[in-house]
N, C-alpha and C positions, 0 to 999 in steps of 0.2 A: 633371296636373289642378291647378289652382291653390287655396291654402287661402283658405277664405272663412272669417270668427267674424263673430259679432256683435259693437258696440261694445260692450257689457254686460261681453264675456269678456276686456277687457280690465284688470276690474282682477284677473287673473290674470298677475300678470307675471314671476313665474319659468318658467311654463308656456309663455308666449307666447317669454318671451328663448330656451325652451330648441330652441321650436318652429322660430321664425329661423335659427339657426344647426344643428341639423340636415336642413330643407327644404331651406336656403342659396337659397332661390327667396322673392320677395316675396309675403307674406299682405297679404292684405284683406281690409278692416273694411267693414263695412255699417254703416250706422243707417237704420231703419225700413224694412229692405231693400233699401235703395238704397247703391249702393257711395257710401264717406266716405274714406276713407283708405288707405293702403298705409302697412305697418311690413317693414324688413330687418336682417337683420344688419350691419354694420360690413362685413364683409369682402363680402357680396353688394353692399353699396352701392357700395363703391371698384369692385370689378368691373365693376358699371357703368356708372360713370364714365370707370374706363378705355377701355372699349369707345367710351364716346360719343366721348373723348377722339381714339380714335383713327378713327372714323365722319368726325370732325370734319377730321384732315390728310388723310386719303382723301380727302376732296372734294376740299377746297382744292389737292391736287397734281391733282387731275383737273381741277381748272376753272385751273389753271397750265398745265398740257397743251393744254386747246381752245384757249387765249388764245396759245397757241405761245412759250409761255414756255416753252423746255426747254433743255437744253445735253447737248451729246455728252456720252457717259460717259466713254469716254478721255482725252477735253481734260479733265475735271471732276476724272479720278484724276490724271493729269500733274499739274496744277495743285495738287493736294493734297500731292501728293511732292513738287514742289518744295516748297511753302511749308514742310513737314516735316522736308525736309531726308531724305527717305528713298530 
């Protein structure tokens, strides 16, 4: 269930910092009832990121696939041994 405060309860900010980072899940601010903002921790943030980051080459090698962009894997490891020398 997601944490909801009022903006008000925001100038409680060791409460709030301690809140982030044991939820590790994004809190949300209201004003006047109506959601206003989202606050996370650092480390939930990067998480996200990373995730979107990698939402983001998922696509992109799937829409390299429809496009028939692709190469054997065999030829792609040969290729990589040679150039390595391995």
């Amino acid at each position: 269930m997601p944490q909801i405060i009022p903006i008000r309860d925001l100038k409680k900010t060791a409460e709030i910092s301690e809140m982030c980072r044991m939820e590790q899940k994004p809190i949300y601010i209201t004003k006047n009832g109506y959601g206003d903002m989202v606050i996370m921790s650092m480390e939930t943030f990067e998480r996200a990121m990373l995730r979107d980051e990698i939402y983001r080459e998922l696509e992109a090698g799937q829409k390299d696939f429809e496009n028939g962009k692709v190469k054997d894997a065999f030829q792609s490891l040969d290729m990589l041994r040679a150039k390595h020398g391995v």
